[in-house]
N, C-alpha and C positions, 0 to 999 in steps of 0.2 A: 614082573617076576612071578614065578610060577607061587600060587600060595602055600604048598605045601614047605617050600625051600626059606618063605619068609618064617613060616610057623618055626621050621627047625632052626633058622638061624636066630629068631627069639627067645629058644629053649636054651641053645647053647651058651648067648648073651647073659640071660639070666643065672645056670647054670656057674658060666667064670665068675658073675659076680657075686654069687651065694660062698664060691670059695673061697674065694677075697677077706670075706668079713666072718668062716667061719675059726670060731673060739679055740685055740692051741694052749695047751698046758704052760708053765714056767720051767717045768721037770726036765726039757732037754737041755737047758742052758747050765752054764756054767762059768766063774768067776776063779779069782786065785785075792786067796785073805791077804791081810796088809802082809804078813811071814812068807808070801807066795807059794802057798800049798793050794792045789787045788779045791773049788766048792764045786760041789752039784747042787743043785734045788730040788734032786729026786731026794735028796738026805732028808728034807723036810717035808714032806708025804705027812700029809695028816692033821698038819698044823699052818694055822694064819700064819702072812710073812708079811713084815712093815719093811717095807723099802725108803733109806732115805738117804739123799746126796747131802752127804754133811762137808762140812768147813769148821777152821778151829777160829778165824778170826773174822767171825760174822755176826752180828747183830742179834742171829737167832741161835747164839752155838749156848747158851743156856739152857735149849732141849734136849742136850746131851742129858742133863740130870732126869726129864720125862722120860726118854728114851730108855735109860736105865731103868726107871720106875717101873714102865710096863712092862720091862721084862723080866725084873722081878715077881710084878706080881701075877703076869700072864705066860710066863715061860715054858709050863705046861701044854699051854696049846699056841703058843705066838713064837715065832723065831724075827727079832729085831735085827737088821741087819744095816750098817751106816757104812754107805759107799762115798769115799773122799771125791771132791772133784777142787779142781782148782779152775771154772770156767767163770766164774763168777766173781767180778771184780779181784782177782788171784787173792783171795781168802782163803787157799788151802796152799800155800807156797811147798810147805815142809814135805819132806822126806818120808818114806811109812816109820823107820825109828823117831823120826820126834811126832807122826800123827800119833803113835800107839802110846808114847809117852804121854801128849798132851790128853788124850783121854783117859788117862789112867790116871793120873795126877792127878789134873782138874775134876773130873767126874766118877769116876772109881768104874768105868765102863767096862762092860766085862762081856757086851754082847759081842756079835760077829760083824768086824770091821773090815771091809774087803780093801783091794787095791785101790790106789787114785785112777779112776778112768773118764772119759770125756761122755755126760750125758746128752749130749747134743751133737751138730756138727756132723763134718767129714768124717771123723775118727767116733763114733758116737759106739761107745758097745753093745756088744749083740744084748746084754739085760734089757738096757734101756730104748735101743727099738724096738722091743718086744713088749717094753712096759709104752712104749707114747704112740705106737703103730696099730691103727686097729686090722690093718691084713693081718699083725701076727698075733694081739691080744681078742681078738673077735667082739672088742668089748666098746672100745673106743679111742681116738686121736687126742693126745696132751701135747704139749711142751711144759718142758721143765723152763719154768719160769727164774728160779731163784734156788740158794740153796736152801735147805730142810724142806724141800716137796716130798711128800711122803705117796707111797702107793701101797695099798694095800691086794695080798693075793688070797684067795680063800683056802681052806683046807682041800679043796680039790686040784688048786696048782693056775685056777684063773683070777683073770683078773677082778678085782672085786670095786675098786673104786682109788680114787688118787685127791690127795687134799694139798692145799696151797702152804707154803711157808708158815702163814700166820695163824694156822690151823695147827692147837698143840694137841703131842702124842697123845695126849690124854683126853682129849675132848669127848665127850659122849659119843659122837658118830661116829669114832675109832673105835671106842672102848664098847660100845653098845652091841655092837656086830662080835665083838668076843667073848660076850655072855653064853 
């Protein structure tokens, strides 16, 4: 093969694959809150976004009360945001009227609670291949292991890093990065 045509088809190889893995904002994506009103992520310009698949009857659903915490005390620059999933051993059965109940009651939650949608899977939504895909996060490959995985977005709209289950809201390397 002529070496000019390997050189360029080198270029091109590398080329597709620099696109693959380069870094896309969170800004174009969009969600509908448990009341099914539309969200955008461009609303949150400017400020950290905690992403987390919550459940009400799961083992870690006492981070609801963290969850709250930090958005109390970081609400200024953090938008916490708890997406229901029932993927996980069905620990999130209920309806958006008793999820919104049940965090209200039980944790006095008052951040942004979107729809039940599937972070995984066939049906997996566009957030969440965008949070566990690195063609579209530029950042890196997850799986949502369990529910309360938490991902964290930077004030610029990328991805900033994703912590497991047993890693609470509050731990320093969450809270550390919103100093």
């Amino acid at each position: 093969m002529n070496p000019l045509k390997i050189f360029a088809a080198t270029l091109f190889s590398k080329s597709e694959h620099s696109k693959s893995n380069v870094q896309t904002s969170i800004y174009n994506i969009t969600i509908k809150s448990l009341s099914g009103e539309p969200v955008s992520f461009s609303d949150f310009k400017g400020k950290y976004i905690l992403i987390v698949n919550v459940a009400s009857k799961c083992g870690f659903t006492t981070q609801y009360k963290q969850l709250q915490e930090l958005h109390e005390l970081y609400g200024d620059k953090l938008q916490v945001i708890g997406v229901p999933c029932n993927q996980f051993g069905n620990q999130e059965p209920g309806d958006s009227s008793a999820i919104e109940s049940f965090c209200e009651i039980n944790y006095g939650a008052t951040f942004l609670i979107t729809e039940k949608v599937d972070v995984k899977g066939n049906n997996q939504h566009p957030l969440y291949k965008w949070l566990t895909q690195k063609n579209k996060n530029g950042k890196s490959n997850s799986t949502v292991k369990w529910n309360f995985q938490k991902y964290l977005v930077n004030k610029e709209g990328y991805l900033a890093d994703y912590y497991f289950s047993t890693t609470s809201p509050l731990a320093p390397k969450i809270v550390n990065r919103l100093k």
